[in-house]
C-alpha positions as CSV (number, residue, x, y, z in Angstrom):
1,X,154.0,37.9,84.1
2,X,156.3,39.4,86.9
3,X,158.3,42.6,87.2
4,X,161.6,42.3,88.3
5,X,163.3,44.8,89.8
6,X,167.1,45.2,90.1
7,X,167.0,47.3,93.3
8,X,170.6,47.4,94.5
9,X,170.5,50.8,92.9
10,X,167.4,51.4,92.0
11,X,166.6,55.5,92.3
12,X,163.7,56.1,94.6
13,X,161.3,57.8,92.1
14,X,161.6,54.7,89.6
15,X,161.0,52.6,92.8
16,X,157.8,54.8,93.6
17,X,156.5,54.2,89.8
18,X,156.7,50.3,89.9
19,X,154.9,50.0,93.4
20,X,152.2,52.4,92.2
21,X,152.4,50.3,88.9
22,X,152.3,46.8,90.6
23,X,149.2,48.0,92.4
24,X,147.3,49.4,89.4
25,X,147.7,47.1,87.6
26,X,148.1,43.6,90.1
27,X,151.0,42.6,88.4
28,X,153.3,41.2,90.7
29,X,156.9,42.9,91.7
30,X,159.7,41.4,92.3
31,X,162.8,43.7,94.1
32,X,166.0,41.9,94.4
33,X,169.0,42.8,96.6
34,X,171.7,42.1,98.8
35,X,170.3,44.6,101.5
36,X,166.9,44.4,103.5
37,X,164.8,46.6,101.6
38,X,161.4,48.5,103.3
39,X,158.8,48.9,101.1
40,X,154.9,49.3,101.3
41,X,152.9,46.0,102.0
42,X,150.7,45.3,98.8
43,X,149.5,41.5,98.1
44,X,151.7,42.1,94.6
45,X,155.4,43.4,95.8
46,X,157.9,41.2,97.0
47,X,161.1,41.5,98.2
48,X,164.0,38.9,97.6
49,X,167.2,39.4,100.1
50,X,170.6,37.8,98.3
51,X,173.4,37.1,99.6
52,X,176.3,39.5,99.7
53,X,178.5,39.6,96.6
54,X,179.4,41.1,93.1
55,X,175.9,40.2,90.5
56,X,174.3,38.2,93.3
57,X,171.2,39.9,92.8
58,X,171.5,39.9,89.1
59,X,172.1,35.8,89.0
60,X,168.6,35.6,91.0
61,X,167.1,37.7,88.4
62,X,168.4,36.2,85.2
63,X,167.4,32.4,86.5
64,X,164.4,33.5,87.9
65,X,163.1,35.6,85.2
66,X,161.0,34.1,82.1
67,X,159.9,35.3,79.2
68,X,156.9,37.4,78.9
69,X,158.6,39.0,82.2
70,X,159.7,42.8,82.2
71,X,163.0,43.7,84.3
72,X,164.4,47.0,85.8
73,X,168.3,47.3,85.9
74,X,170.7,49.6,84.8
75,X,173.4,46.7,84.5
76,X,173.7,46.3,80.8
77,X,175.4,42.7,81.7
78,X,172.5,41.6,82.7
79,X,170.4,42.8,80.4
80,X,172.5,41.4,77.5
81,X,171.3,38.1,79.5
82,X,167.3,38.6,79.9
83,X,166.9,40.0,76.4
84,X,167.5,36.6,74.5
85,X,165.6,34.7,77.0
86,X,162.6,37.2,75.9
87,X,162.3,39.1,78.9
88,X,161.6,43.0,78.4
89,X,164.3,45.3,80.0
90,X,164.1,48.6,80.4
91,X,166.8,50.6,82.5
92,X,166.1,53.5,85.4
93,X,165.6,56.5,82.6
94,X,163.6,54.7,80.4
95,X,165.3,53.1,77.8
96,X,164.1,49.8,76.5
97,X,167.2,47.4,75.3
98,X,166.5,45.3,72.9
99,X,167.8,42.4,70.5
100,X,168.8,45.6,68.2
101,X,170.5,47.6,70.4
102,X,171.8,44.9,73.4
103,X,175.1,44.0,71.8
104,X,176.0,47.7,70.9
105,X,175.0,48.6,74.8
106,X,176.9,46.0,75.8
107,X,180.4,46.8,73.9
108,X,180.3,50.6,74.7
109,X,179.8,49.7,78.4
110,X,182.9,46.9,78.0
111,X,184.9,49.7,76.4
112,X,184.1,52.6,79.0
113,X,185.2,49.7,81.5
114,X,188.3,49.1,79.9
115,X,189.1,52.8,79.9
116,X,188.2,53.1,84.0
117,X,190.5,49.8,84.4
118,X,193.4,52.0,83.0
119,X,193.4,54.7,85.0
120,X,191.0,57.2,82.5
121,X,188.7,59.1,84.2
122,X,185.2,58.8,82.4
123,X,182.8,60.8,85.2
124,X,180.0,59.0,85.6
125,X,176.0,59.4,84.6
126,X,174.0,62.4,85.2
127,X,172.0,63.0,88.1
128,X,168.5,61.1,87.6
129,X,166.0,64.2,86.8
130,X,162.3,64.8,86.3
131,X,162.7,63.9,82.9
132,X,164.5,60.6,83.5
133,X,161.3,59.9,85.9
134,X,159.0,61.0,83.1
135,X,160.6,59.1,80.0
136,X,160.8,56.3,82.5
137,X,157.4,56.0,83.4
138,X,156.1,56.9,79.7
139,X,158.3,53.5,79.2
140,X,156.8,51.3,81.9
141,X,153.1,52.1,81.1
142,X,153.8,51.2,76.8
143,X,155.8,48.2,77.6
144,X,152.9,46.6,80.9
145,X,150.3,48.0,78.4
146,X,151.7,45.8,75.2
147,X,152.7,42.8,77.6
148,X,149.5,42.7,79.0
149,X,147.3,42.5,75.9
150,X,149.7,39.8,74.5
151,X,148.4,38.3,78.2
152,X,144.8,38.0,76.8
């Protein structure tokens, strides 16, 4: 089991939870990007550098990841690719996509795309909060707890 982390835009907190995470736990951690990340040195976190370009880093993850995995991201694209394939996804506040809820996810995102494309203005998310970092972590510990039992 690996965690894979989407880390283009990963927010520092969640990055701070999966490192601390990695390390309790030994699971090993995965951050992709197209920049040189700095992050502590730990025997279980690795960095992978991609090559500049739009989903670069999210084509590493979804050929790279395998089920049993768990994967960070808020791109619902490519979590509408790792769900099928059995991988767990959760995005930066917390929520865990699933089979049930991928395709709705995926069409309201496609939607609020099309909207931006014609000119609507649709602000953007909300500014990641303590409570995003809490429901986040609450997330990450059930889903690493029930993956790792199905482990043994």
């Amino acid at each position: 089991m690996k965690i894979w982390v989407d880390a283009d835009a990963c927010p520092g907190p969640v990055r701070d939870i999966l490192l601390r995470a990695s390390q309790r736990l030994r699971v090993p951690t995965v951050f992709v990007a197209n920049k040189r990340l700095t992050l502590s040195r730990s025997e279980f976190v690795s960095t992978v550098q991609v090559g500049a370009g739009l989903d670069v880093a999210d084509s590493h993850i979804a050929a790279s990841a395998q089920a049993g995995d768990l994967a960070v991201t808020q791109d619902i694209p490519l979590a509408a690719l790792l769900v099928p394939k059995g991988v767990v996804v959760l995005d930066p506040r917390g929520e865990l996509f699933s089979e049930e809820n991928i395709a709705e996810r995926l069409s309201v995102r496609n939607f609020m795309q099309e909207l931006r494309d014609s000119g609507v203005m649709t602000g953007g998310p909300s500014g990641f909060s303590a409570q995003d970092r809490q429901q986040f972590a609450a997330t990450l510990d059930r889903e690493l707890t029930r993956l790792l039992k199905a482990r043994t």
